[in-house]
Structures are given as structure tokens and as C-alpha cells.
C-alpha positions as MATLAB code, in Angstrom:
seq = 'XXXXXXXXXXXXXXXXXXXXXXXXXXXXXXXXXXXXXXXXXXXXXXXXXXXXXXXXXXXXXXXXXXXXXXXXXXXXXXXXXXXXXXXXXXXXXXXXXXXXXXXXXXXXXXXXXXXXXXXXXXXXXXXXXXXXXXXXXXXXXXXXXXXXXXXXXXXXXXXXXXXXXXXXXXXXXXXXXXXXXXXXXXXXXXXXXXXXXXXXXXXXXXXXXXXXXXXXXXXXXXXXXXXXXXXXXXXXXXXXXXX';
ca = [
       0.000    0.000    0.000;
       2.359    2.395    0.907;
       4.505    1.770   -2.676;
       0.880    2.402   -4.131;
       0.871    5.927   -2.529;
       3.967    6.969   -3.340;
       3.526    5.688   -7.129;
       0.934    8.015   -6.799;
       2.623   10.496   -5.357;
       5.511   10.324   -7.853;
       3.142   10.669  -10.745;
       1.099   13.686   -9.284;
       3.916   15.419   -8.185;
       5.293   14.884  -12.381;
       2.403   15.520  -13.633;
       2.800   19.141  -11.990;
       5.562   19.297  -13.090;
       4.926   18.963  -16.731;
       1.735   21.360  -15.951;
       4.202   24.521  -14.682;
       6.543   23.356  -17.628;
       3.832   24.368  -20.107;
       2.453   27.434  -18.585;
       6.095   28.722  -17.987;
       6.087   32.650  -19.073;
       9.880   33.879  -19.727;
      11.717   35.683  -22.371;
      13.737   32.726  -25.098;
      16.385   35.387  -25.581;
      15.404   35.856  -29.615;
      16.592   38.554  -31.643;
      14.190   39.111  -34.824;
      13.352   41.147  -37.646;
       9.976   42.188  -39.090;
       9.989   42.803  -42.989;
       6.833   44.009  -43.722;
       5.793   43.592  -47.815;
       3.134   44.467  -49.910;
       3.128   42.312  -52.838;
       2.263   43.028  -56.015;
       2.983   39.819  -58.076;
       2.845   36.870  -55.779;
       4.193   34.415  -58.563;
       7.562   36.360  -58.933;
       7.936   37.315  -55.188;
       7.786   33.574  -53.876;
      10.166   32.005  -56.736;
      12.467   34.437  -56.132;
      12.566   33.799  -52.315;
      12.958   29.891  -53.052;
      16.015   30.452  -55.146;
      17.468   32.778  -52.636;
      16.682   29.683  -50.256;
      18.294   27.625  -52.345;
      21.384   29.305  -52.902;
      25.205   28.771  -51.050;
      24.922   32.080  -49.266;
      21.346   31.321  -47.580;
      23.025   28.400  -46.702;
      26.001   29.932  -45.159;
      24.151   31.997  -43.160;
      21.683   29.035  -41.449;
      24.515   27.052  -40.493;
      27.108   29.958  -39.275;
      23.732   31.998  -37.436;
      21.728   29.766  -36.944;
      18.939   32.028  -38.494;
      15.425   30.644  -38.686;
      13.003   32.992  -41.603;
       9.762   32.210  -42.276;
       7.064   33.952  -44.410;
       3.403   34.791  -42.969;
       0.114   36.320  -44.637;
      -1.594   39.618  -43.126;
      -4.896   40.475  -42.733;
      -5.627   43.853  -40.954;
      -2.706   45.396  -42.109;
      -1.402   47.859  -44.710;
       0.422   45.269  -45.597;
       0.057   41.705  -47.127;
       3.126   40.012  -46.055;
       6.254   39.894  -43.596;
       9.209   37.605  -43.877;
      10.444   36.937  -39.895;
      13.551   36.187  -39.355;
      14.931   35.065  -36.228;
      18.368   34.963  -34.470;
      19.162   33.004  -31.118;
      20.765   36.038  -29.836;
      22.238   39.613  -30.420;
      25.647   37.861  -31.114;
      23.981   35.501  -33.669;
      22.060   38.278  -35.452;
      25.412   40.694  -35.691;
      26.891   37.761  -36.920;
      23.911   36.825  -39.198;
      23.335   40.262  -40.541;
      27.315   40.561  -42.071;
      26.807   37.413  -43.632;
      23.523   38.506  -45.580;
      24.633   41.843  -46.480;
      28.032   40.720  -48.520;
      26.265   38.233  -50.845;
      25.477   38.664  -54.053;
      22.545   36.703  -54.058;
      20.965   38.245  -51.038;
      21.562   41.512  -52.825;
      19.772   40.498  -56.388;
      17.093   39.492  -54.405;
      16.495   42.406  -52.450;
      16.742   44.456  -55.963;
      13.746   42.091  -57.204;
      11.258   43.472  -54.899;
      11.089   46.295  -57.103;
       9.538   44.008  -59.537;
       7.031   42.067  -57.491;
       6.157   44.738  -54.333;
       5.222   47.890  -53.488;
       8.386   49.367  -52.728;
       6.917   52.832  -51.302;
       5.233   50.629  -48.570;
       7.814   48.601  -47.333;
       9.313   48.877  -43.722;
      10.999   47.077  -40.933;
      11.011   46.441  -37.214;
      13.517   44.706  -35.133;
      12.659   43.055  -31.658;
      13.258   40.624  -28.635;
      11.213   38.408  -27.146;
      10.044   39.216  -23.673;
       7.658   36.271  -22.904;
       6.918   32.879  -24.853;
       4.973   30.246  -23.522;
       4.990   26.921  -25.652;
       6.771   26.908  -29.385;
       5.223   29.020  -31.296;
       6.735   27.235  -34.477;
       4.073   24.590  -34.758;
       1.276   27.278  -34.326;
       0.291   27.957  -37.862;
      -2.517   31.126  -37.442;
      -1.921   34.517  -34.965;
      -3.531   36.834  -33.495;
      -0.989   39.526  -33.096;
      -1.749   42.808  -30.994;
       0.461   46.087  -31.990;
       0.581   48.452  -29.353;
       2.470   51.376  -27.515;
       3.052   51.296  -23.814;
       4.199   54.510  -22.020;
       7.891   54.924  -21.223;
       8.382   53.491  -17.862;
       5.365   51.099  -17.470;
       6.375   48.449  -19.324;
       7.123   46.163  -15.926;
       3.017   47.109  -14.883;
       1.941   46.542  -18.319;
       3.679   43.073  -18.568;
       2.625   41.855  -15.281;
      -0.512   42.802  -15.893;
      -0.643   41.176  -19.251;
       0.861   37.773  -17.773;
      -1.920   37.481  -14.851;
      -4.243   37.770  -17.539;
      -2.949   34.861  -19.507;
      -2.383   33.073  -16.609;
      -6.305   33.267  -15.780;
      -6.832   32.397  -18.924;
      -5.044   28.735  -19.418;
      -7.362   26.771  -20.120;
      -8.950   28.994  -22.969;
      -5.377   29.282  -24.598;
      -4.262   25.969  -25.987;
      -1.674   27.717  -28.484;
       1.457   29.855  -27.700;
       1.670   33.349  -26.541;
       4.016   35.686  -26.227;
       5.449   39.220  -26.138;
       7.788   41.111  -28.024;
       9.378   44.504  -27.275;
      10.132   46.463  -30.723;
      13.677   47.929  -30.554;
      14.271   49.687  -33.581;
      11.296   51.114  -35.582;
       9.236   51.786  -32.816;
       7.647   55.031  -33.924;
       3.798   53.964  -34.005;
       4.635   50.880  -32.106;
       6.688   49.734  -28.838;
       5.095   46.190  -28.405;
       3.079   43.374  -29.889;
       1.633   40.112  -27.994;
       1.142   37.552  -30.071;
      -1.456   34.334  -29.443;
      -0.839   31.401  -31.851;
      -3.192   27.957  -32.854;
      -3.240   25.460  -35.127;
      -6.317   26.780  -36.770;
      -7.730   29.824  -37.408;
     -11.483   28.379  -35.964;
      -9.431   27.578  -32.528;
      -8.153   30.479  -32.602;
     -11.091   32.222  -32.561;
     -12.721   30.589  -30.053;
      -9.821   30.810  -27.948;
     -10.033   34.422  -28.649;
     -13.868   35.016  -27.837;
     -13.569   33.052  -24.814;
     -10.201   35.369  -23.400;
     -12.351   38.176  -24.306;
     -15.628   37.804  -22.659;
     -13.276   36.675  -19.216;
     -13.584   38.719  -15.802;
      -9.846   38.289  -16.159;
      -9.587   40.715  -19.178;
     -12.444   42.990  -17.876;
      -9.721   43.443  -15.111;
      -6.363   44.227  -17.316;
      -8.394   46.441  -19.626;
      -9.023   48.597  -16.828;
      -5.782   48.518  -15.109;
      -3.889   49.071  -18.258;
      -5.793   51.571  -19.991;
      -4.079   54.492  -19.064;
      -0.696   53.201  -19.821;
      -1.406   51.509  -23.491;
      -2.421   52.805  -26.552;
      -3.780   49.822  -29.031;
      -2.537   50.644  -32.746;
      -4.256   47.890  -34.842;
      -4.493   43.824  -34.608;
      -3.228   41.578  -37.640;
      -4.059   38.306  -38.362;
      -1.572   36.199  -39.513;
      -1.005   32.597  -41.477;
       1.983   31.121  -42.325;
       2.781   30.740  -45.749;
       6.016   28.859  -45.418;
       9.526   28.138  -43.820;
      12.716   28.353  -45.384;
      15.308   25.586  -44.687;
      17.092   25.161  -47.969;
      14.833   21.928  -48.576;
];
């Protein structure tokens, strides 16, 4: 009897484990880069990126950066397009970004986009993560908030923002995360981010957040200290791994 207990008391106690390993709210330490597109001949844009993919100096700079770039769909935006891509680190992106900039190939396809986007509506953000919960990698629909937080209230704001989430675990079965934006930060300082596998779930898990006492609650305490700019919805198109 008493190996029965403590059986049981070895798989609770795991079990609670895994539970606080899922729900776990801390920054991953990534580095990434928002290249916001509006494209004008989809055809021409995406075979262009593929042979870029493709090409010796894309694969120089995965294996000696480790980068990761992927390319997502907007909805809600002035925009119809970003490409992400995402460093490890500072170190990684310095290191990442020298690489890119002295190929050739990187170059030609850069000069391309004058042929398949609207160049006059292009821009660029870079950011860190401050939060992640779960991997947002196998989340393939987002709801991603743009906002502006006053200058010294980003530590209430976050706080805030995680006891809402953390009310809220059982309506989110996707990732979520924040990211403060760095450079090109005029309109925008952060964006929180809540990921599913499809865009019905996502919804729901939306609605339900929503219509909580829980976000009754932040709304209020935050309101004086955030300014909401606009909310995207975004699909991924594809990954980029040379394959």
C-alpha cells in the first residue's frame, strides 16, 4: 500500500511538473526582424525567395547563425506580407546580418522586390522576445496585438498582461508571447502575439479570453498606460530551410 501511494505520489507530483513546464512565461532570448511587404505579383515574389533559399549564401548563413526565416500572410494590415527572421541572440544576429549583407545573391534578391512589391510601402522592425509560452513554431494562425506602452510602465503593463494569460489557461491551448520592438518603434513599442493550429481555434480561444472577468480586469488597469494601434491576423505561408 504504501509503494501504491507513493507511485501516486511520484506521478502527481510529475504531472505538476509537466503542468508549470507548459504554462512557464519567460523571455527565449530571440533577436528578430519584421519585414513588412506588400506584394504586387505573388508568382515572382515567392520564386524568387525559393532560389534565394536555395542558394550557397542562404546556406552559409543558417549554419554559421543559426537564423530561422519564415514567411506569414496579413490580414488587418497595410500590408500583405512579412518575412520573420529570427536569431538566437544579439551575437547571432550581428553575426547573421554581415553574412547577408556581402552576398550577391541576397543583394539580387532584395533588388527584385522592385519588380514584385510595393516598394513605397515597405518597412521594418527589429525586436526581442520578452515572454513565450509553448513553441510558437508549430502554431500555424496569430492573433498579433500592436501596441504602444508609455515609457516606464512596461514592468506594470507586462505583469498585468501575464496574470491575464495566466487566468486564462485553459482557454489558450496555443502559444503566446510578447515582443518589445527595438528599432522602428515610432507607431509601435510592443506586440503580444497568441498562436493555434487553426484559425477556428483560434477564434474561439479568442472570444472566450475576451468575454473573461480576467480581461475585464487588465483592460481597466492598463488603460491608461497603453495605446492599441491595430491587430493583424496572420497565417503562415512557409519556412525556409534550404529543402
Amino acid at each position: 500500500m504504501k509503494k501504491y501511494l507513493y507511485l501516486m505520489l511520484v506521478i502527481f507530483s510529475f504531472n505538476l511538473s509537466v503542468i508549470a513546464d507548459e504554462v512557464k512565461m519567460e523571455s527565449d532570448g530571440t533577436i528578430m526582424e519584421f519585414n513588412y511587404l506588400t506584394v504586387t505579383d505573388p508568382q515572382n515574389f515567392m520564386n524568387i525567395l525559393d532560389k534565394f533559399d536555395k542558394s550557397e549564401c542562404a546556406k552559409n548563413w543558417r549554419d554559421e547563425s543559426g537564423v530561422g526565416v519564415s514567411l506569414w500572410s496579413l490580414r488587418g494590415s497595410g500590408n500583405t506580407h512579412f518575412i520573420l527572421v529570427v536569431y538566437e541572440n544579439a551575437e547571432k544576429m550581428e553575426k547573421g546580418r554581415a553574412i547577408f549583407n556581402s552576398c550577391k545573391e541576397s543583394a539580387a534578391m532584395i533588388k527584385s522586390f522592385q519588380n514584385n512589391t510595393d516598394t513605397d510601402r515597405s518597412w521594418n522592425w527589429v525586436a526581442e522576445n520578452v515572454v513565450a509560452a509553448n513553441q510558437w513554431t508549430t502554431d500555424t494562425v496569430f492573433a498579433k496585438y500592436n501596441f504602444k506602452v508609455e515609457e516606464g510602465h512596461e514592468g506594470h503593463y507586462l505583469n498585468s498582461w501575464k496574470k491575464l494569460m495566466s487566468d486564462n489557461l485553459d482557454n489558450v491551448s496555443g502559444s503566446f508571447g510578447m515582443n518589445r520592438v527595438l528599432f522602428g518603434n515610432r507607431y509601435t513599442s510592443h506586440m503580444v502575439y497568441v498562436g493555434n493550429e487553426s484559425l477556428d481555434a483560434l477564434l474561439k480561444s479568442q472570444k472566450a479570453v475576451l468575454s473573461s472577468d480576467a480581461f475585464l480586469d487588465f483592460s481597466m488597469d492598463v488603460k491608461d498606460i497603453r495605446q492599441n494601434v491595430n491587430v493583424e491576423l496572420v497565417s503562415l505561408v512557409k519556412f525556409y530551410t534550404g529543402e
